[in-house]
N, C-alpha and C positions, 0 to 999 in steps of 0.2 A: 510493136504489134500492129497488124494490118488487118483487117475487115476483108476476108474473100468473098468478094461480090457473086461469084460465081452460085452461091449455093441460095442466092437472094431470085426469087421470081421475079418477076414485074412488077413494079408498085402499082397500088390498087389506086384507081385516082376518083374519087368522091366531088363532086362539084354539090355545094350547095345550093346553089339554085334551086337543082332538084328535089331537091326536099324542104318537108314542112315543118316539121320537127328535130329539133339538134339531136334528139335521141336516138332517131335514126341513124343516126353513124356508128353509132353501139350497135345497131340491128346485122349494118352490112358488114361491118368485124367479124361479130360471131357467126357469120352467114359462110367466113372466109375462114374461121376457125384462127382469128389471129389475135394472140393475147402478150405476144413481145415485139415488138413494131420500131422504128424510126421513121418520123414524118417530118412534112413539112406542109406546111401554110402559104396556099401562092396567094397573092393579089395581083390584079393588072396584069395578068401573065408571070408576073417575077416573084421566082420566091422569096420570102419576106422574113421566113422562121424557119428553123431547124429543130425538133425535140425528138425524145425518145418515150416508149411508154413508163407508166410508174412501175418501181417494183412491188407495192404495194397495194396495184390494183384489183377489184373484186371483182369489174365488170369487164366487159369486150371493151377497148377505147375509151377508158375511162376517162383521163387525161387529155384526151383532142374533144371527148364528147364534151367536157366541161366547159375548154377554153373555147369550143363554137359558141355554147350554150349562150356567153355575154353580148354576143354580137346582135345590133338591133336586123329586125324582120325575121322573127321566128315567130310562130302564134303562143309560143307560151316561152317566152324570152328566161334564161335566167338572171335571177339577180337578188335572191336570199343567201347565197355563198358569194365569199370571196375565192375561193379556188377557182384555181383558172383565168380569175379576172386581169390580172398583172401582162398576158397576152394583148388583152382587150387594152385596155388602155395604151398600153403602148403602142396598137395601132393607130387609136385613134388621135394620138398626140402626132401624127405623120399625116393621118387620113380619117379628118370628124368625120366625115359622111361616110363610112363605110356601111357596107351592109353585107348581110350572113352572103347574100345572092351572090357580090363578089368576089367569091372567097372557093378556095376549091385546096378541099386537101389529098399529098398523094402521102400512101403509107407503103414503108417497105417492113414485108412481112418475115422477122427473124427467127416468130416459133420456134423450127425445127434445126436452128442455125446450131452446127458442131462449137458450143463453145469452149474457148481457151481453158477458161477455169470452172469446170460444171456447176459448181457450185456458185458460183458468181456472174449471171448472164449478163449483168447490168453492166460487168466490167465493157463486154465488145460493146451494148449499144449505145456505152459513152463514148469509144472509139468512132465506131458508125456514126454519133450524132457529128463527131469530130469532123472526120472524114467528108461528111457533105458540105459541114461548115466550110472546110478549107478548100473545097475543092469550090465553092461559090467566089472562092476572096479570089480565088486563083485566075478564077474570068472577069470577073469584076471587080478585082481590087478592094474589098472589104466582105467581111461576112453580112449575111443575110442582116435588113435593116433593126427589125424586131428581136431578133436574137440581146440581150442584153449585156453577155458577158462572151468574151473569146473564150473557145473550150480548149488553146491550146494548150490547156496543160494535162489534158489525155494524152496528148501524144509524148509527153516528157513523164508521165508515170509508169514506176515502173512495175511488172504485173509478170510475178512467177506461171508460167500457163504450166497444168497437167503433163505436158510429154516432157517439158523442161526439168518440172520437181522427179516424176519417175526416172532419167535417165543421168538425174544425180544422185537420188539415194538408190533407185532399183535396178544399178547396171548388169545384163541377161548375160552372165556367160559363157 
């Protein structure tokens, strides 16, 4: 199974710098109406991370708002949750001195994406998180550095999609 790019807008690309508040980036989400996403975390120009949203989330970007949320130079920093922290730290086990300011996240927006199995969205945007992965290692010879585990094993799972299961039990004819 393959992620048709085509039906993907533009990633939205958020630079923190601009903002004061990690919250924010929950703002500019629901501003875009995006609430099933694949991102990524660049630093220094280079992307650094690859995720996808939760499937469990209540809010716009709840999952990217988090993991900015640890980074120092926010005026109201998180740091009462560990969620999202696991991000944080592995950056800064690469890069102590990071700051929220150099950090820019882009999000590709899946919302309305036709997926495989309706019922299952999360299936493509572990594909999609896939897919950027490898297409990163592909230039650069390794996936993104933050990324902690290879996700090649989306690509070896295997996943009955919707026209597959109808055109083996419901053949029209």
């Amino acid at each position: 199974m393959q992620i048709d790019w085509t039906q993907i807008s533009n990633p939205i690309h958020i630079k923190c710098k601009n903002l004061s508040d990690y919250v924010e980036i929950s703002h500019i989400l629901k501003q875009h109406n995006v609430r099933r996403y694949a991102y990524g975390w660049i630093y220094q120009n280079l992307l650094h991370y690859n995720g996808m949203s939760a499937d469990n989330a209540r809010r716009y970007g709840d999952r990217v708002t988090r993991e900015a949320g640890h980074f120092k130079g926010w005026k109201n920093r998180l740091q009462e949750t560990t969620s999202g922290r696991d991000l944080y730290l592995k950056a800064i086990e690469y890069y102590p001195l990071i700051h929220k300011d150099d950090l820019e996240l882009k999000v590709w927006d899946f919302t309305n994406y036709n997926w495989s199995v309706k019922d299952k969205p999360f299936i493509d945007l572990e594909v999609a998180e896939d897919e950027l992965m490898m297409s990163h290692k592909k230039i650069y010879g390794e996936i993104p550095l933050w990324n902690q585990r290879d996700m090649q094993y989306a690509q070896q799972r295997r996943v009955v999609t919707d026209q597959t299961f109808d055109n083996f039990f419901f053949t029209v004819k």
